[in-house]
N, C-alpha and C positions, 0 to 999 in steps of 0.2 A: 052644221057647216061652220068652221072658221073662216074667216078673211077680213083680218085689221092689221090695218095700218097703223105704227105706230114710230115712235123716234126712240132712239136707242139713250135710256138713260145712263146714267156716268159715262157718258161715252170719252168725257172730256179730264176723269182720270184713270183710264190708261193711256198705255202708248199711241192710242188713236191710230188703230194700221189702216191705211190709205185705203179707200173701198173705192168700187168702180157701180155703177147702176145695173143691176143686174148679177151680180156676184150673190152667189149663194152663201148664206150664213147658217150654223147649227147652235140650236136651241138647248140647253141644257140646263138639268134643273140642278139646283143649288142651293141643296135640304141642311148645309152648314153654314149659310147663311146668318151671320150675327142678328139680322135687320130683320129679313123675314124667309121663314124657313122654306115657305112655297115659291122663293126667287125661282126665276129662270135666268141663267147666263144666257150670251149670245158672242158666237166664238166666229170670225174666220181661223180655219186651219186649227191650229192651238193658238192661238191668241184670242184674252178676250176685249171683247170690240164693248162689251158695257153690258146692260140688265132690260129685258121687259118692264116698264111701266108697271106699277101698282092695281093700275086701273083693267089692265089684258091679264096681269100674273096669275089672275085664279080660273079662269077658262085654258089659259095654255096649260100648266101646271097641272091642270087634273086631265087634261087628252092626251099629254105627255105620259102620265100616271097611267092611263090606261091603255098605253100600248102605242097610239096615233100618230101616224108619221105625221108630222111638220116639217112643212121649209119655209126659211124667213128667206127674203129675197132684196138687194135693196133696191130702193124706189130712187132715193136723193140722196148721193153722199154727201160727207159733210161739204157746209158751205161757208167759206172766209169771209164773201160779203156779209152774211150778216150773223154766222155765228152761230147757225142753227146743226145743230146735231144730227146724224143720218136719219133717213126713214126707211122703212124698210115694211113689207106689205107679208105677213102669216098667214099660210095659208094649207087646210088640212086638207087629204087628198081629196074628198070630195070637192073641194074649189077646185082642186089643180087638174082636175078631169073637165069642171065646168070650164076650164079657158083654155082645155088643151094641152096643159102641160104633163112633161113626164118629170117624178123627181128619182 
């Protein structure tokens, strides 16, 4: 089962599109990646909102690879007071049957 929480890295160069708590995000992986080829993007719509963490990339990356719905969900958009970058809670279907959800 997946379910981490994580904060959206580079979130702070792109456009930074405006998130609401709760807004759905899609997960994508991003095998051309300069940096690291098991990146996963993270898109509202078509924009990208920044990258999975280093420390999550290799769990999401290979359930992504194997087929595994994912939905990234966010927790906390960003926040001015102190600068911190969105959170956002992954979560693979067997979480989202454990809390009930549909995706």
């Amino acid at each position: 089962m997946i379910r981490h929480y994580l904060y959206v890295k580079s979130y702070f160069y792109y456009d930074m599109p405006k998130l609401k708590e709760g807004d759905l995000l899609k997960l994508v992986p991003d095998s051309n990646n300069e940096y690291d080829p098991e990146a996963v993007a993270i898109y509202k719509g078509r924009k990208k909102v920044g990258y999975v963490p280093e420390v999550f990339v290799e769990s999401i990356a290979h359930a992504l690879q194997a087929g595994r719905r994912l939905a990234a969900i966010v927790d906390e958009p960003y926040n001015s007071d102190n600068d911190c970058p969105p959170i956002v809670e992954v979560l693979d279907e067997e979480a989202m049957e454990s809390l009930g959800l549909n995706y």
